[in-house]
ZADO-1210 file (C-alpha; in nm, 4 decimals, padded with zeros to 6 digits):
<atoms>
<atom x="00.0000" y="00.0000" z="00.0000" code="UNK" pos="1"/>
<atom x="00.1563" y="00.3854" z="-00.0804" code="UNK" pos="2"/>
<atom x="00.2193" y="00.5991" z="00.1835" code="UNK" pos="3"/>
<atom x="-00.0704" y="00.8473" z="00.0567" code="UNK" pos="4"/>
<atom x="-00.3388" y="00.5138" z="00.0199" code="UNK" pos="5"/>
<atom x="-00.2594" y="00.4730" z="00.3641" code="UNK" pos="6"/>
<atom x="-00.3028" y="00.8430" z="00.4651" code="UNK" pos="7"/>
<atom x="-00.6400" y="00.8722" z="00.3177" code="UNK" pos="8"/>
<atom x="-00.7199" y="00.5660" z="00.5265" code="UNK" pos="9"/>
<atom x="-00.6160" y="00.7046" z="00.8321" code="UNK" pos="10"/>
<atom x="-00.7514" y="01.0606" z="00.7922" code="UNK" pos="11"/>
<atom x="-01.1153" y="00.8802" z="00.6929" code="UNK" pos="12"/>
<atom x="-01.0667" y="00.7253" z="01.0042" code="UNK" pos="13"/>
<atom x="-01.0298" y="01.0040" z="01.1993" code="UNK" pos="14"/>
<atom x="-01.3143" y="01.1974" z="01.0298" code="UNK" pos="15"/>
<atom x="-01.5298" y="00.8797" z="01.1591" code="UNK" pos="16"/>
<atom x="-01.4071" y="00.9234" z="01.4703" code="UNK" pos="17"/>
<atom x="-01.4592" y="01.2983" z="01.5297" code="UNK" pos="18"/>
<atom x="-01.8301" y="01.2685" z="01.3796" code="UNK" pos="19"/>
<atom x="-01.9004" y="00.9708" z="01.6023" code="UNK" pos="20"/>
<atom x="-01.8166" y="01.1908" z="01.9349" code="UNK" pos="21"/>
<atom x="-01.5120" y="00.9967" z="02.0002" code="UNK" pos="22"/>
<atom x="-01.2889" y="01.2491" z="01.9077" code="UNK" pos="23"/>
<atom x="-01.4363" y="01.5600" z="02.0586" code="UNK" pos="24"/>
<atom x="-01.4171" y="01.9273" z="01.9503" code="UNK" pos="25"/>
<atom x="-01.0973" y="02.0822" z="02.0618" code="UNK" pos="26"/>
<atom x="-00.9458" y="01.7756" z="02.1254" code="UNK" pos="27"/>
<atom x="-00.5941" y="01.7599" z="02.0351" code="UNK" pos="28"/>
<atom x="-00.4079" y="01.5071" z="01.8751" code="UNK" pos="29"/>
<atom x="-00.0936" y="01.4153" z="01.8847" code="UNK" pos="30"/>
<atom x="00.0759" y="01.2375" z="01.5367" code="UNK" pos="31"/>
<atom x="00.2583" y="00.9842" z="01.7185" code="UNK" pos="32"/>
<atom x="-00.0524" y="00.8523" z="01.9038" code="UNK" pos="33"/>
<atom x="-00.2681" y="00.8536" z="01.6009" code="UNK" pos="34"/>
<atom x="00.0822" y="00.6131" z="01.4503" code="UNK" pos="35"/>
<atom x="00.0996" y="00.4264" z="01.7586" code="UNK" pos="36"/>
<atom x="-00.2953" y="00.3750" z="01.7281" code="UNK" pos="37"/>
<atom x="-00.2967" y="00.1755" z="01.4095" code="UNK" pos="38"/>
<atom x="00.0888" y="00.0250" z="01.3686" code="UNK" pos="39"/>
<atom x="00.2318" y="00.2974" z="01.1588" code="UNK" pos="40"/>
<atom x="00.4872" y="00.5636" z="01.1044" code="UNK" pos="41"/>
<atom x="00.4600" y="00.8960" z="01.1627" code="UNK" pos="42"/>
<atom x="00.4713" y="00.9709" z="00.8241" code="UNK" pos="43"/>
<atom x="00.1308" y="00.9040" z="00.6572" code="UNK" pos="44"/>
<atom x="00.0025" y="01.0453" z="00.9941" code="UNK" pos="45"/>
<atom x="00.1317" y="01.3793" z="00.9561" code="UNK" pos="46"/>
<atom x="-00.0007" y="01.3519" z="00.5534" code="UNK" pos="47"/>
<atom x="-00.3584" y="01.2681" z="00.7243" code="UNK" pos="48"/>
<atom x="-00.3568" y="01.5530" z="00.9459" code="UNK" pos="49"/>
<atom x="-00.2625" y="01.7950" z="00.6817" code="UNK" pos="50"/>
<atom x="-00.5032" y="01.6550" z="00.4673" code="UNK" pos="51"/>
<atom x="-00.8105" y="01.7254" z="00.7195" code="UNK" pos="52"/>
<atom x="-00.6591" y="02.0390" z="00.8247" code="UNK" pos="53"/>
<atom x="-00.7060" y="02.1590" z="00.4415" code="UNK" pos="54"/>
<atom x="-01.0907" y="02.0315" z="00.5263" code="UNK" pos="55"/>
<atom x="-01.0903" y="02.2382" z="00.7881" code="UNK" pos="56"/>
<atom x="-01.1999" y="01.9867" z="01.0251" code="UNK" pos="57"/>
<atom x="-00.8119" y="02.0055" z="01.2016" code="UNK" pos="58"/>
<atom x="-00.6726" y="02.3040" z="01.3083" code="UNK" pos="59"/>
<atom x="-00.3191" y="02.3890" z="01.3644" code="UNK" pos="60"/>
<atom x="-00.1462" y="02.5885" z="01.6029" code="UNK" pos="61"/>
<atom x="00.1828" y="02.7137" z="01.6139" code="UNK" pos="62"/>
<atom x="00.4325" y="02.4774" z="01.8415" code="UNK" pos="63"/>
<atom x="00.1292" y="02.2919" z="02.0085" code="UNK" pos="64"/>
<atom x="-00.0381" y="02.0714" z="01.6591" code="UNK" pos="65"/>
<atom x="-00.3287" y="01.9706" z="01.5759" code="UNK" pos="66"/>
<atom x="-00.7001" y="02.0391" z="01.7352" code="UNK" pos="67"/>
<atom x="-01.0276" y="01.9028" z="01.6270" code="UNK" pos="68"/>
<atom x="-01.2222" y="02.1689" z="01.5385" code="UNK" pos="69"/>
<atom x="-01.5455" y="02.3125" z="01.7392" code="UNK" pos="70"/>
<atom x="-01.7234" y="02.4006" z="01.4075" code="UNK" pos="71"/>
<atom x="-01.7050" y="02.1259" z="01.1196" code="UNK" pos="72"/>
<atom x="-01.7866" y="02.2399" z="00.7896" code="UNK" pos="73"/>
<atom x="-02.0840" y="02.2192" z="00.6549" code="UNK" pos="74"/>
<atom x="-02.0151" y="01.9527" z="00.3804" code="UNK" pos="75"/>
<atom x="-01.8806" y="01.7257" z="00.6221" code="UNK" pos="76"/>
<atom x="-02.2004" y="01.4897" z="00.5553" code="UNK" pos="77"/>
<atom x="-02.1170" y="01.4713" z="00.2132" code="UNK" pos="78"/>
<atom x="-01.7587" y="01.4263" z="00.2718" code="UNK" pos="79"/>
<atom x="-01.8179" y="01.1267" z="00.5236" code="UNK" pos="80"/>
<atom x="-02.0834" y="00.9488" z="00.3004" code="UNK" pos="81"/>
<atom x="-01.7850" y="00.8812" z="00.0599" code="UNK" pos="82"/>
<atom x="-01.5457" y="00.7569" z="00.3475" code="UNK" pos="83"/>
<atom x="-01.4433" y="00.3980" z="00.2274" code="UNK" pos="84"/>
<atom x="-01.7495" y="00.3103" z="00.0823" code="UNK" pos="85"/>
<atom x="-01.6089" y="00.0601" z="-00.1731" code="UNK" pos="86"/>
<atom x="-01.3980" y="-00.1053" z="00.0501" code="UNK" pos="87"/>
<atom x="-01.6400" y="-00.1530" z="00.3367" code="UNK" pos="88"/>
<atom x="-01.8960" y="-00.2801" z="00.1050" code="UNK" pos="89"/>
<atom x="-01.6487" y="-00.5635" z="-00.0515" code="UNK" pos="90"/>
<atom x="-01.5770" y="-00.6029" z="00.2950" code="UNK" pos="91"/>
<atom x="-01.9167" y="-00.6941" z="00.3752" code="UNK" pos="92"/>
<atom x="-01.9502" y="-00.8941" z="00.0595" code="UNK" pos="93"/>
<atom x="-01.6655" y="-01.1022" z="00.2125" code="UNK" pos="94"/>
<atom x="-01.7778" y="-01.1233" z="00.5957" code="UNK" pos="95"/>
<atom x="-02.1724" y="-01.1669" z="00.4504" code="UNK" pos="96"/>
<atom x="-02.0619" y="-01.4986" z="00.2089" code="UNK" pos="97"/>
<atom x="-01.8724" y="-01.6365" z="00.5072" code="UNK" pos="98"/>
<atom x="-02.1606" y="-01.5793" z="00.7306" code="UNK" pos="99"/>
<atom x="-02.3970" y="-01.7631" z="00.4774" code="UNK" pos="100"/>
<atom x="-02.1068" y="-02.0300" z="00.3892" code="UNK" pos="101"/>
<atom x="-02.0683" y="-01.9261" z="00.0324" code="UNK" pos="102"/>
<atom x="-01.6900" y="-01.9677" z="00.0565" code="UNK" pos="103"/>
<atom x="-01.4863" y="-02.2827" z="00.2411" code="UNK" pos="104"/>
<atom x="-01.3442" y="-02.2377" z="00.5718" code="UNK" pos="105"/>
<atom x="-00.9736" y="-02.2548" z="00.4332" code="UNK" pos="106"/>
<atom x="-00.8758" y="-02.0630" z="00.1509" code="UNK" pos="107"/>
<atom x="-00.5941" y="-01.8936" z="-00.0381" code="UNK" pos="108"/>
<atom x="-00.5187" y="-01.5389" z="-00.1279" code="UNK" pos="109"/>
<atom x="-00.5293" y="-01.6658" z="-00.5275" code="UNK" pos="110"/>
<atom x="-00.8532" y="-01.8459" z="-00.4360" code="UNK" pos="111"/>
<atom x="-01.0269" y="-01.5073" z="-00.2846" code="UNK" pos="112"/>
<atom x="-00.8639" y="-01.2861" z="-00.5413" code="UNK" pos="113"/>
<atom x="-01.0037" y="-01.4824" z="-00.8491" code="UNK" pos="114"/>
<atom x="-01.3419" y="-01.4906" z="-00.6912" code="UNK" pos="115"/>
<atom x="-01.4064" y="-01.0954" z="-00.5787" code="UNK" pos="116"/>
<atom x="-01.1886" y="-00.9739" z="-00.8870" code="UNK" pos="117"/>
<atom x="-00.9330" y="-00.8004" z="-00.6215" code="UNK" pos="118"/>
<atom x="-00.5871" y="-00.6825" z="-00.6725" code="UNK" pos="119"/>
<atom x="-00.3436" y="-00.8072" z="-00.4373" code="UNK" pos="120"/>
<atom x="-00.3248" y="-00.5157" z="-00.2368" code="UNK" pos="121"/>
<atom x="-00.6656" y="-00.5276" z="-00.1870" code="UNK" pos="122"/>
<atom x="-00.7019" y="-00.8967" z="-00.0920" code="UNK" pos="123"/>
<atom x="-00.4454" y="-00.8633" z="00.1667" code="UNK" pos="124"/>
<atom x="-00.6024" y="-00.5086" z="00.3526" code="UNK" pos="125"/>
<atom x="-00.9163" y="-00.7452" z="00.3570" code="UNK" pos="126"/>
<atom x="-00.7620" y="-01.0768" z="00.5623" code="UNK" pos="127"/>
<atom x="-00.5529" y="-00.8404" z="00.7479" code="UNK" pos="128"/>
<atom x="-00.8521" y="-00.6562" z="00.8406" code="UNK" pos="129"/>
<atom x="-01.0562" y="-00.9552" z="00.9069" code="UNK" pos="130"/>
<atom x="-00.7379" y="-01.0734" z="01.1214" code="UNK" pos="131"/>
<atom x="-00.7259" y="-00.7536" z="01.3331" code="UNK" pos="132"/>
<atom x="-01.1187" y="-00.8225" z="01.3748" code="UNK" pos="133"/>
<atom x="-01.1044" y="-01.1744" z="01.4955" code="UNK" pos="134"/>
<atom x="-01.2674" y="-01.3710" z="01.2617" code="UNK" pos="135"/>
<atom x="-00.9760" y="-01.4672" z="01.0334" code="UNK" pos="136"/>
<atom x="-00.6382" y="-01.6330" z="01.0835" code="UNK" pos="137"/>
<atom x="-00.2887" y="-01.7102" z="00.8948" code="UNK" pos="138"/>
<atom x="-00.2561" y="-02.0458" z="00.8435" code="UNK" pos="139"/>
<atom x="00.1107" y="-02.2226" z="00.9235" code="UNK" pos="140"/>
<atom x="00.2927" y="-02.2162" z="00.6424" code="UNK" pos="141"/>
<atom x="00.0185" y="-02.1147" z="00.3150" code="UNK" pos="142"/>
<atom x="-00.3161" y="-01.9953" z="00.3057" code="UNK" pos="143"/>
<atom x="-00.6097" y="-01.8568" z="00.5843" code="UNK" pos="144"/>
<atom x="-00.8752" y="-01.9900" z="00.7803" code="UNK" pos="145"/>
<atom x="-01.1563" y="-01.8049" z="00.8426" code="UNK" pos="146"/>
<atom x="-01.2981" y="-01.8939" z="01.2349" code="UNK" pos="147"/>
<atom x="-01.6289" y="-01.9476" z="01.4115" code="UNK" pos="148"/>
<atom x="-01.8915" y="-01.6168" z="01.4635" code="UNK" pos="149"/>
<atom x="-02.2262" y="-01.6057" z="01.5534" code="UNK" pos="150"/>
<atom x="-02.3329" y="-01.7510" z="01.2399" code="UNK" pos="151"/>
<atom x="-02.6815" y="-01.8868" z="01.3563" code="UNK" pos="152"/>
<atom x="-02.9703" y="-01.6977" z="01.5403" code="UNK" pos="153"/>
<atom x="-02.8963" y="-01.9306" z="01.8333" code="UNK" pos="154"/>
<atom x="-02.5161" y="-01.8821" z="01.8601" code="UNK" pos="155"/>
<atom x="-02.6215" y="-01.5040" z="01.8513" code="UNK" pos="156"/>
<atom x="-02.9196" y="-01.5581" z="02.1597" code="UNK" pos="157"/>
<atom x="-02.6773" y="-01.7335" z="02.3486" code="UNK" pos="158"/>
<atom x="-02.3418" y="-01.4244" z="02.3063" code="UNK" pos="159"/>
<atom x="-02.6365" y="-01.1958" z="02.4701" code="UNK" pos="160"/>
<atom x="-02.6733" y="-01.4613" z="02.6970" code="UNK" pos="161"/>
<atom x="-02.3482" y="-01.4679" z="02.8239" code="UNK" pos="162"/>
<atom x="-02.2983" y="-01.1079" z="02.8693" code="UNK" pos="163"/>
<atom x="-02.5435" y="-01.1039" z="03.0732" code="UNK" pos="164"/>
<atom x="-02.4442" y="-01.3466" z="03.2857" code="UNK" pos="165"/>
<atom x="-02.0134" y="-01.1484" z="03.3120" code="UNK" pos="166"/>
<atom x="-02.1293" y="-00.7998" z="03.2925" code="UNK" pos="167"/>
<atom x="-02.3213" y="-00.7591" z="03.5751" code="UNK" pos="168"/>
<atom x="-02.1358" y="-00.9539" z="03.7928" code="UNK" pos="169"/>
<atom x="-01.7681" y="-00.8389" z="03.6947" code="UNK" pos="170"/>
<atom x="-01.9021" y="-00.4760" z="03.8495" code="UNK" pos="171"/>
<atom x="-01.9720" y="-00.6765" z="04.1448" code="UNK" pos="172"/>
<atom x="-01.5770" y="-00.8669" z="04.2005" code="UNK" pos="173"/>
<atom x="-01.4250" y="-00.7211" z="04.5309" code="UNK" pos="174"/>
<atom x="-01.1756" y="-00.6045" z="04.2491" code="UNK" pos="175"/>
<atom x="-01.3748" y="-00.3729" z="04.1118" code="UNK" pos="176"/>
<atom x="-01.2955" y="00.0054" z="04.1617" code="UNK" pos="177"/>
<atom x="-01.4249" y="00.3059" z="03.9717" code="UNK" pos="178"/>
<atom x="-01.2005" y="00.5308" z="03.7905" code="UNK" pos="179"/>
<atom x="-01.3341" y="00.8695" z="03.7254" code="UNK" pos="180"/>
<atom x="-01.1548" y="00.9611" z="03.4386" code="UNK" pos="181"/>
<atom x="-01.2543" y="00.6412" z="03.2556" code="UNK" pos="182"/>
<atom x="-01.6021" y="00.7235" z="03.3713" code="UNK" pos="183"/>
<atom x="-01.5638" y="01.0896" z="03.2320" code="UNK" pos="184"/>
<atom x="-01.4368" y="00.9801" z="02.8805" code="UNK" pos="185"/>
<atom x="-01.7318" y="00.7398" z="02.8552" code="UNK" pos="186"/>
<atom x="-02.0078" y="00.9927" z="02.9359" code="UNK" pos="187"/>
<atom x="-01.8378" y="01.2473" z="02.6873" code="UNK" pos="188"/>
<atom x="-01.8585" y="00.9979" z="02.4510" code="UNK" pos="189"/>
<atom x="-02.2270" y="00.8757" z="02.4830" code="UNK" pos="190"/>
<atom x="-02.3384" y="01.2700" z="02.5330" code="UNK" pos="191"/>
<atom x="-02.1517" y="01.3730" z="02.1953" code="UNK" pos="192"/>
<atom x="-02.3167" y="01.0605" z="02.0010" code="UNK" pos="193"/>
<atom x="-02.6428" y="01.2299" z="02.1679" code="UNK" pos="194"/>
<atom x="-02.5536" y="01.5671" z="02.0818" code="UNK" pos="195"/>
<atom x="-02.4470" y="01.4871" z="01.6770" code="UNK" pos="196"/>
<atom x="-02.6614" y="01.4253" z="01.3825" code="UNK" pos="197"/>
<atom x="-02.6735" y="01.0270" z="01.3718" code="UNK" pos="198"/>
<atom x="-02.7333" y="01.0322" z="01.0298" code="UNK" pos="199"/>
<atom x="-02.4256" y="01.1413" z="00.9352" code="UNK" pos="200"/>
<atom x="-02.2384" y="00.9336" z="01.1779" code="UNK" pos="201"/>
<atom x="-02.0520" y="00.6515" z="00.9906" code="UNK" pos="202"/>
<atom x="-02.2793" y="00.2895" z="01.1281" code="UNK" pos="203"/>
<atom x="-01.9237" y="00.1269" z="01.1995" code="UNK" pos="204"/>
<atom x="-01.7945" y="00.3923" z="01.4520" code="UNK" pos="205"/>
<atom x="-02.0979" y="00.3840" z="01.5984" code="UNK" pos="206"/>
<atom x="-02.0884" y="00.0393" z="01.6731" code="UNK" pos="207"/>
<atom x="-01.8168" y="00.1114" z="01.8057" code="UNK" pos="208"/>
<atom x="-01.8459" y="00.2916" z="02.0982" code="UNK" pos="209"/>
<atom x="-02.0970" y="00.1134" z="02.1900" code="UNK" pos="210"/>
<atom x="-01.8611" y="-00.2006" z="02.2526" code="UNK" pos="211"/>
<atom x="-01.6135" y="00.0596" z="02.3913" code="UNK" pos="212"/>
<atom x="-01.8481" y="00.1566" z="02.6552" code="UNK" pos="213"/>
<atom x="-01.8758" y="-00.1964" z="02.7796" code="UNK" pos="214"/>
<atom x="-01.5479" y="-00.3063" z="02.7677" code="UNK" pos="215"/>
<atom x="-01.4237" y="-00.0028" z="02.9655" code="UNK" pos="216"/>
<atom x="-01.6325" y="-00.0526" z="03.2157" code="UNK" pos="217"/>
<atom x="-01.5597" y="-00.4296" z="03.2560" code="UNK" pos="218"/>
<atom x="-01.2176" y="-00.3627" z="03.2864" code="UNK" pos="219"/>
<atom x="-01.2478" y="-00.1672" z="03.6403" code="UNK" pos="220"/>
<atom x="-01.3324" y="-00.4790" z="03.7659" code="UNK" pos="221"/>
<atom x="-00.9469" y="-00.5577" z="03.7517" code="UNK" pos="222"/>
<atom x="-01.0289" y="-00.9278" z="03.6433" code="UNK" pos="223"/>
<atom x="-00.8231" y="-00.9442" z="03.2970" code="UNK" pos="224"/>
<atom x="-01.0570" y="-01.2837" z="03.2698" code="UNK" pos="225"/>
<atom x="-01.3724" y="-01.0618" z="03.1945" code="UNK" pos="226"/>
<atom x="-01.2009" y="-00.8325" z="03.0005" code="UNK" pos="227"/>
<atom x="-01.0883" y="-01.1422" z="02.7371" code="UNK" pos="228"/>
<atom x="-01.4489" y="-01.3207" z="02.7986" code="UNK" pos="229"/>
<atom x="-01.6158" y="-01.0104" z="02.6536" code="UNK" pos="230"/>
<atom x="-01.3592" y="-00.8921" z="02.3844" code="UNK" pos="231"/>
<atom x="-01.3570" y="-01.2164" z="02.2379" code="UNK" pos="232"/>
<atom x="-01.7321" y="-01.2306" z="02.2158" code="UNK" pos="233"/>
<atom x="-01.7767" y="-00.8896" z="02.1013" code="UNK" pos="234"/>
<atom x="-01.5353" y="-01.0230" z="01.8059" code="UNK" pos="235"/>
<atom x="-01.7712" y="-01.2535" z="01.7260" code="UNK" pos="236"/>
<atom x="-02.1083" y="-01.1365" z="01.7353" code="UNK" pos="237"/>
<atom x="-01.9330" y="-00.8141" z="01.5503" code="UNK" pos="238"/>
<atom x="-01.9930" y="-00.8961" z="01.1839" code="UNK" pos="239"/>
<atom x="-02.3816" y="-00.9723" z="01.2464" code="UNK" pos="240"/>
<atom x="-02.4583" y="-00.6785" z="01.3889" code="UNK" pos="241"/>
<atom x="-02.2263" y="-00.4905" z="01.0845" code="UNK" pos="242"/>
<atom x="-02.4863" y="-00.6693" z="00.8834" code="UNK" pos="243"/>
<atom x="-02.7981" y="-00.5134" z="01.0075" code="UNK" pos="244"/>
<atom x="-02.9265" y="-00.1566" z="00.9616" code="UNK" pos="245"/>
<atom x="-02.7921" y="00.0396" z="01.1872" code="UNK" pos="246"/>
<atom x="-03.1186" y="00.1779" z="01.3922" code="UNK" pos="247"/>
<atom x="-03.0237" y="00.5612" z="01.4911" code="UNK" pos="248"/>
<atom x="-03.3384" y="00.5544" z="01.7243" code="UNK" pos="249"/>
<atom x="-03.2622" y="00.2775" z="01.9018" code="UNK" pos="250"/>
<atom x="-02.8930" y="00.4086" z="01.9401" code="UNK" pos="251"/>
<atom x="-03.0283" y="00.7115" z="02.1362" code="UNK" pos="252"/>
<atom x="-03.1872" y="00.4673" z="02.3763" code="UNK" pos="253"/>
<atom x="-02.8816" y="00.2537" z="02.4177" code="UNK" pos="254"/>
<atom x="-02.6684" y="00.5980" z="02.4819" code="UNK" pos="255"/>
<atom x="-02.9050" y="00.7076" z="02.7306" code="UNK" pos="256"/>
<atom x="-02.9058" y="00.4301" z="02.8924" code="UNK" pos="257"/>
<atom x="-02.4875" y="00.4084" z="02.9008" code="UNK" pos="258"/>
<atom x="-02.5211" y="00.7406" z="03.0686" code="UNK" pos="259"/>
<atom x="-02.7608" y="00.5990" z="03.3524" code="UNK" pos="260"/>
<atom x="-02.5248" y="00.3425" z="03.4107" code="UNK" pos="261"/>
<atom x="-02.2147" y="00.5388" z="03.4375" code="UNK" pos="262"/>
<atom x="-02.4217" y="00.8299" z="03.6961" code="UNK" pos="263"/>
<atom x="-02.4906" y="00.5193" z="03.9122" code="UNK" pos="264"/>
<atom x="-02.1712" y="00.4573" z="03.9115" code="UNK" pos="265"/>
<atom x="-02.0330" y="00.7938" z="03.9312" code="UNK" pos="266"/>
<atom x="-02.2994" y="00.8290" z="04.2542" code="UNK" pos="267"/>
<atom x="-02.0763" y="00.4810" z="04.3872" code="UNK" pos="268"/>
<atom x="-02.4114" y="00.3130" z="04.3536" code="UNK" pos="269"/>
<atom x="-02.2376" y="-00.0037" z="04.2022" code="UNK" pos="270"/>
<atom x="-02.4820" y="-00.2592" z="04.2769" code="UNK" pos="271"/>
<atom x="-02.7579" y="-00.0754" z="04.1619" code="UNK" pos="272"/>
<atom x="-02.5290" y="00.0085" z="03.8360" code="UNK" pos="273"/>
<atom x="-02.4967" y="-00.3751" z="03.8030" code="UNK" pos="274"/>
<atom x="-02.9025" y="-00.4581" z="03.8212" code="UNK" pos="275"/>
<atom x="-02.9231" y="-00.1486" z="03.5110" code="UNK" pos="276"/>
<atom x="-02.6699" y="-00.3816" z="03.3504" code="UNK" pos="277"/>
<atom x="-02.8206" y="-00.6479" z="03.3457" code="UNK" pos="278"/>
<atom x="-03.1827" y="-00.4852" z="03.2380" code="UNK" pos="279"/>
<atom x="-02.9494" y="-00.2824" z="02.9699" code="UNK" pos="280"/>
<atom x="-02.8332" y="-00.6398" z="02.8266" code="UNK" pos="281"/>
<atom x="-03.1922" y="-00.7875" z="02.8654" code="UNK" pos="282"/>
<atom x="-03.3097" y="-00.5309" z="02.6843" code="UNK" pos="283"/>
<atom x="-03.1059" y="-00.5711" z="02.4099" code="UNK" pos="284"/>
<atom x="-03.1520" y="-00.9158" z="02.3805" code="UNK" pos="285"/>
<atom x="-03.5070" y="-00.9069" z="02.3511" code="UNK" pos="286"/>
<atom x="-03.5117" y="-00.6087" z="02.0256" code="UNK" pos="287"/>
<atom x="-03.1898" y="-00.8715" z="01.9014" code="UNK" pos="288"/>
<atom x="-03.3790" y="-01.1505" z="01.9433" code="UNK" pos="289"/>
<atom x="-03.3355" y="-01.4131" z="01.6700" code="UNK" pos="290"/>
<atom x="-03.6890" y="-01.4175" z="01.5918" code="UNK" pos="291"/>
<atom x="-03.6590" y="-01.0217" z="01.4517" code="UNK" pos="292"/>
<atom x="-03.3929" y="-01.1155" z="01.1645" code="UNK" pos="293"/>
<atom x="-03.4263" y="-01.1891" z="00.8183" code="UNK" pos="294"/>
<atom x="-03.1294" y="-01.4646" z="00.8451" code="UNK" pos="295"/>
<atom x="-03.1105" y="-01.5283" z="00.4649" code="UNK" pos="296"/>
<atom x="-03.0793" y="-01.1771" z="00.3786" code="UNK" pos="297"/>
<atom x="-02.8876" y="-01.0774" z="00.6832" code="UNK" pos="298"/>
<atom x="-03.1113" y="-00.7690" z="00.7674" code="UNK" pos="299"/>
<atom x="-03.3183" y="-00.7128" z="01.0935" code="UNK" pos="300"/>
<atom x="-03.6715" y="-00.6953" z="01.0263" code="UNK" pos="301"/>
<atom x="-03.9038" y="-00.5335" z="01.2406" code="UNK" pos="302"/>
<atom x="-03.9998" y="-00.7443" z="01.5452" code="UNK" pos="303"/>
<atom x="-04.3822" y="-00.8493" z="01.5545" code="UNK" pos="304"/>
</atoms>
C-alpha cells in the first residue's frame, strides 16, 4: 500500500471518529498517538492531518499541533458518506458470504482474489482486516482460515446470553474500583453521540463505541478474565450486527441508557449500576432476538 493510500485511510478514520463523538471538539491530537494507534509511522500520519486540516476539520497551532475543530464544515455529511465506501462494502460482501457459507473455511489469497476480482493489495487489507477483527487467521505455512462467529440466530441468543451473565457480575468482584476519568471519557462519549446528527455518523464507529463503553467498564473490575471473555465475544457477534441496519433511534436509547449506568456509578451506587446492567443487556436481547432477523438476507426486520 503507498504511503498516501494509507493516509487517506487514516484521515477517513479520523473523520469517523470525530463525527461519532469519540474524538471531541478541541481535542488535540498528537501524530505519534494517532501512529501508535494503528501500527504505523509517523509519516502518513502527519499527511492525514494535513489533509483534514485543508478540510478544515483540524486546526493547527503554532508549536502545540493539531485540534479538532469546534465548528465542522458544513459539507462534512457529504464528505463522510464517501469515506471507504467501496472497501467496506467488498468487505461486507466477504464477511456476509462467510456468514452464509458461500466460501470454504480454508482458503488462499489466489482463491479469494479470483473470486471478488481483487488486486493483491486489496485482498491482503481485507484478511488483514478480518485478522485484526477476529474472525480470520494465517494459516502455518500457506493460506487462511476463516474462524467461528455467531453464524446462527442461536449462537447469537446465546453471546447476549453470556454477557449477561459477566457484565453484571464483573461490576460486582471485590476487584472492582471506579475510575473517574474512565467514567468521564465514557459519558463524553455517549453525550456527543447524543448531541451529533446520527445520520451522518458513519454505522461502523458507531458500533463502536458502543462495545467501547462496555469493555471499559468491565475492565475496572481488575479481572483481565472478563475483560478477554467479553472482547472475544464482542469479536464474534461483531460482523452480524455490521450486517444489520444500523437503527439511529434505538442508538439514542442505548446511549441514554450508558449514561444511567455510568451516573450510578459515578454516585458509587455499584450494585444498583450492576441490576441497570443487566436490564441494559436484557433489553437488548429481547429487540436482538433471533426471531426479529431476516437470516437469509442478513437484515433485521421489524420485530412483531
Amino acid at each position: 500500500m503507498s504511503s498516501s493510500e494509507l493516509s487517506t485511510k487514516i484521515s477517513n478514520k479520523l473523520l469517523q471518529d470525530i463525527v461519532s463523538g469519540s474524538l471531541k471538539a478541541g481535542q488535540h491530537i498528537s501524530a505519534q498517538q494517532v501512529a501508535d494507534k494503528y501500527g504505523v509511522s509517523r509519516t502518513p500520519v502527519r499527511e492525514a492531518l494535513i489533509a483534514l486540516e485543508e478540510q478544515r476539520i483540524l486546526l493547527r497551532q503554532a508549536n502545540r499541533g493539531y485540534f479538532v475543530a469546534t465548528s465542522l464544515p458544513a459539507e462534512i455529511k457529504e464528505t463522510l458518506a464517501n469515506v471507504g465506501t467501496e472497501n467496506s462494502d467488498e468487505y461486507q460482501l466477504l464477511a456476509n458470504d462467510w456468514l452464509t457459507n458461500k466460501i470454504p473455511e480454508e482458503v488462499t489469497e489466489q482463491f479469494l482474489r479470483q473470486r471478488y476480482d481483487w488486486t493483491k493489495g486489496k485482498t491482503s487489507d481485507m484478511l488483514v482486516r478480518a485478522a485484526r477483527e477476529g474472525w480470520a487467521e494465517r494459516k502455518e505455512g500457506y493460506g487462511w482460515r476463516f474462524l467461528p462467529v455467531a453464524k446462527t440466530p442461536e449462537a447469537f441468543d446465546e453471546i447476549y446470553r453470556f454477557r449477561m451473565a459477566i457484565e453484571p457480575a464483573a461490576m460486582l468482584e471485590p476487584s472492582f474500583e471506579l475510575d473517574r476519568k474512565v467514567l468521564e471519557e465514557q459519558r463524553r462519549i455517549q453525550q456527543g453521540m447524543l448531541d451529533i446528527d446520527l445520520n451522518s455518523a458513519h454505522g461502523e464507529s458507531l458500533l463502536d463505541n458502543g462495545a467501547m463503553f462496555h469493555e471499559e467498564i468491565i475492565k475496572l473490575s481488575r479481572n483481565p478474565f472478563f475483560l478477554m471473555s467479553l472482547q472475544r465475544v464482542n469479536r464474534m457477534r461483531r460482523l452480524m450486527e455490521y450486517r444489520a441496519d444500523v437503527n439511529r433511534e434505538r442508538l439514542i436509547e442505548q446511549c441514554t441508557e450508558h449514561l444511567e449506568i455510568l451516573s450510578l456509578l459515578d454516585a458509587g451506587d455499584v450494585v444498583d449500576a450492576s441490576y441497570k446492567m443487566r436490564q441494559h443487556l436484557s433489553g437488548a436481547l429481547k429487540r436482538k432476538s433471533p426471531l426479529t432477523w431476516n437470516w437469509a438476507a442478513g437484515k433485521k426486520e421489524p420485530a412483531e
